[in-house]
C-alpha positions in Angstrom: -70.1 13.9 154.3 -67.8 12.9 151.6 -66.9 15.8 149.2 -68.8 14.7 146.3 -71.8 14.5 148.3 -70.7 18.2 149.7 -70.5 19.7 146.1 -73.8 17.4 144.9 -75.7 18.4 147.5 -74.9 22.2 147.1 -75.5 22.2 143.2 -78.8 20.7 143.8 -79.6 23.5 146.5 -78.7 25.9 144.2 -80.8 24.6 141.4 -83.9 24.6 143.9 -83.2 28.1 144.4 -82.5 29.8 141.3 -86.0 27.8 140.3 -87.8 29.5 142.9 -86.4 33.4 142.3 -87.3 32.6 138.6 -90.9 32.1 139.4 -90.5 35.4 142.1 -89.4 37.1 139.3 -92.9 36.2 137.4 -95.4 36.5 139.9 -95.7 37.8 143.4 -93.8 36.1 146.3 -96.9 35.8 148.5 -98.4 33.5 145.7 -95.4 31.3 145.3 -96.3 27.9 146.0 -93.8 24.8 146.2 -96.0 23.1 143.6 -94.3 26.4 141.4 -90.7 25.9 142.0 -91.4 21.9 141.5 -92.6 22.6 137.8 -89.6 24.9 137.5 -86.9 23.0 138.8 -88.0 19.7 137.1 -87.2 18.3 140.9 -89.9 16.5 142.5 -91.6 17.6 145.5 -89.8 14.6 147.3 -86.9 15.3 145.9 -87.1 19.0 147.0 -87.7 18.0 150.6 -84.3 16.0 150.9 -83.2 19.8 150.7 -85.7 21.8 152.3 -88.3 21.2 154.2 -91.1 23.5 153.5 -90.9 27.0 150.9 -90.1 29.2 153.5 -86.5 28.2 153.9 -86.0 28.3 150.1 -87.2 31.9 150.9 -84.6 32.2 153.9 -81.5 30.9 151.6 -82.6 33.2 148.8 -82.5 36.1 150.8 -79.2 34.8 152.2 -77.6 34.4 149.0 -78.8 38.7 148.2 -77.2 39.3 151.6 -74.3 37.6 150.7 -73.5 39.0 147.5 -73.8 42.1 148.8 -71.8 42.9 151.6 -70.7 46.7 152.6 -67.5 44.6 154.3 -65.0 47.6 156.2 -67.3 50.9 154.2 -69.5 51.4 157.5 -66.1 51.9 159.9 -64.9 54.3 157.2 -67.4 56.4 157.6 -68.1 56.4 160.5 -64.6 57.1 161.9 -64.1 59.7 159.5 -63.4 63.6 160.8 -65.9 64.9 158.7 -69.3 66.1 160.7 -72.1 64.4 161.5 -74.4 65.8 158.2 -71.6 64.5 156.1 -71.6 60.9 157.8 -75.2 61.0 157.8 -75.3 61.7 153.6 -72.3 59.1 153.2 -74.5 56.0 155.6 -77.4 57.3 153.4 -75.7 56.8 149.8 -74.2 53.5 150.9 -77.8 52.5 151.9 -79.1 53.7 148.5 -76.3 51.9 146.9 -77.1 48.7 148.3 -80.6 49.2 147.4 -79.8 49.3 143.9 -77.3 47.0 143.9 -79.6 44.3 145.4 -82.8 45.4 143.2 -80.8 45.4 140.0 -80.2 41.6 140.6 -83.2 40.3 142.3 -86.1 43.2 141.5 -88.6 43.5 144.6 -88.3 40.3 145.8 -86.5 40.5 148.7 -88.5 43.2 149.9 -91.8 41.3 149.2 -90.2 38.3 151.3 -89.7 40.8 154.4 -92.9 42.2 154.0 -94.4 38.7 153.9 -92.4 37.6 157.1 -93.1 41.4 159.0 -96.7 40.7 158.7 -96.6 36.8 159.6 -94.5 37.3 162.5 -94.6 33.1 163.4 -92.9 32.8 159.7 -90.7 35.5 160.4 -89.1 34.0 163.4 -88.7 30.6 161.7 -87.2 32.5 158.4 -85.2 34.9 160.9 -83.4 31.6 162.7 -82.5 30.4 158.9 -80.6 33.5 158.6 -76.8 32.7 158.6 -76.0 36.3 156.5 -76.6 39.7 158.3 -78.4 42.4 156.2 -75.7 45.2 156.0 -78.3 47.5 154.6 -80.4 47.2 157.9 -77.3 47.1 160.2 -76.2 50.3 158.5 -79.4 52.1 159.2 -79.4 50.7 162.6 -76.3 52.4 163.3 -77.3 55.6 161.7 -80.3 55.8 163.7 -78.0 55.6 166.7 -75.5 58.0 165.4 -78.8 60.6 165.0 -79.7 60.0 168.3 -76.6 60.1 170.2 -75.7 63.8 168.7 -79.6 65.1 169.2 -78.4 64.0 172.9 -75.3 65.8 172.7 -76.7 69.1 171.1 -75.3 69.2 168.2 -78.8 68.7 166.5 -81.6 70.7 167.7 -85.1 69.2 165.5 -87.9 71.1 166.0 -90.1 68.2 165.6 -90.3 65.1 167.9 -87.2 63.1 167.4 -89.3 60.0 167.3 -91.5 61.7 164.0 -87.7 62.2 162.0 -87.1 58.9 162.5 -90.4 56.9 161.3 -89.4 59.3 158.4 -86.6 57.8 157.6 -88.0 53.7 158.0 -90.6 55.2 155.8 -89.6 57.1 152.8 -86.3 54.1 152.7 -89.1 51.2 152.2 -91.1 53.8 150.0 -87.6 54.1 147.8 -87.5 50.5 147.4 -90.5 49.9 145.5 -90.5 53.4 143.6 -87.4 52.3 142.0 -88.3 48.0 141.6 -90.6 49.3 138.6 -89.6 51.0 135.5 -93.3 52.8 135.0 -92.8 54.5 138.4 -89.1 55.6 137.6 -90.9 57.1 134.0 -93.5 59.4 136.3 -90.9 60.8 137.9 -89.2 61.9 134.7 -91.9 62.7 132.5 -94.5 64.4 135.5 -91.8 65.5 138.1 -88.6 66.7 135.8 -86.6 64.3 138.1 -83.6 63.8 136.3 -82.0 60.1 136.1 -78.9 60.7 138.4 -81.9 60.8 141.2 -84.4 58.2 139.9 -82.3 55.6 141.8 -82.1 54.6 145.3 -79.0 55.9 145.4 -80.1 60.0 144.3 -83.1 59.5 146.6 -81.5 58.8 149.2 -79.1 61.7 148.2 -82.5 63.9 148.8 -83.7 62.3 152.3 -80.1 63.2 153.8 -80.7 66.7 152.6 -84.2 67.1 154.1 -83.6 65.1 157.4 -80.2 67.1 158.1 -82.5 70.2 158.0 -85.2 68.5 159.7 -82.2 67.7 162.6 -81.1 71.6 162.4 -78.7 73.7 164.5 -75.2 72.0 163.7 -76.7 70.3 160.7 -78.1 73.8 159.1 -74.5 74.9 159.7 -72.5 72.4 157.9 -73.2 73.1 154.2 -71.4 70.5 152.7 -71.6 69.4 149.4 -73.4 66.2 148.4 -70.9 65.2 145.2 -67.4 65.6 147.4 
């Protein structure tokens, strides 16, 4: 393809998408319809299709584009070779996670965790959205590897939870998706303040996270109750 047609071809890609996170940003992502991003765009539906073929990979390249944009790039390896001990890399893999969180949410609200909700519970979309997935999720790969960082050094002793390892852990996939949409809308960050006494520095996904590490290194105890480490170093 010549490289006009290249660089035509991308802008009007891009068009198509920015048209359809507009309209994500003013109504829910389950009730999207192409007919939506058509108005928006100003493209017509034929025209759309010479680009994609149905909504759900406009869906797949928006959430490719978040990914993208947000990469954690050599961060994970950092901490995760680091000497420090395993509490410490398990708050550090938690604030990047929170981090990312924001980072993402500040840009494109709760949309792409409507998108993954939509796709989790229509598991035929999901696989089709999944194979039009050309950016890994570093926020998901970083948990992943937490996870298995947890588990290796409840295998090796060094944590001793007094509660079923598999309990800590659907915790964790929990109270994460629960931080995600506290923090997409301003009215739930204003309850914490106002009802709580939360102060701002932990009204982000960054601060909560902050908090889970805390509770899930004591939920690990032994080594992790022995570690005392301070969260702001």
């Amino acid at each position: 393809m010549p490289k006009v047609d290249k660089e035509y071809f991308a802008e009007k890609e891009k068009t198509i998408v920015d048209a359809a996170i507009r309209v994500c940003k003013s109504k829910p992502a389950y009730a999207v319809t192409l007919r939506d991003i058509v108005k928006e765009c100003g493209i017509s539906q034929g025209g759309i299709y010479r680009y994609f073929s149905d909504i759900d990979e406009i869906f797949a390249e928006i959430m490719n584009r978040a990914y993208s944009e947000y990469q954690i790039g050599g961060s994970t390896d950092a901490i995760f070779d680091s000497d420090n001990p395993p509490g410490k890399i398990i708050a550090d893999s938690f604030a990047l996670i929170g981090q990312l969180t924001d980072n993402i949410i500040s840009q494109y609200g709760n949309l792409i965790y409507e998108l993954n909700a939509i796709y989790l519970n229509e598991p035929e979309r999901g696989q089709k959205v999944q194979g039009r997935i050309k950016v890994n999720n570093d926020s998901d790969a970083l948990l992943g590897k937490t996870i298995a960082f947890i588990e290796a050094h409840i295998s090796n002793g060094y944590f001793n939870p007094e509660m079923p390892k598999e309990h800590i852990l659907l915790l964790i996939g929990i109270t994460i998706q629960g931080i995600a949409r506290m923090i997409t809308f301003s009215e739930n960050v204003e309850v914490l303040q106002t009802q709580f006494g939360i102060t701002m520095e932990y009204t982000t996904a960054k601060g909560m996270m902050t908090i889970l590490a805390q509770a899930i290194i004591k939920l690990l105890g032994s080594g992790g109750e022995r570690e005392h480490y301070n969260e702001n170093k």
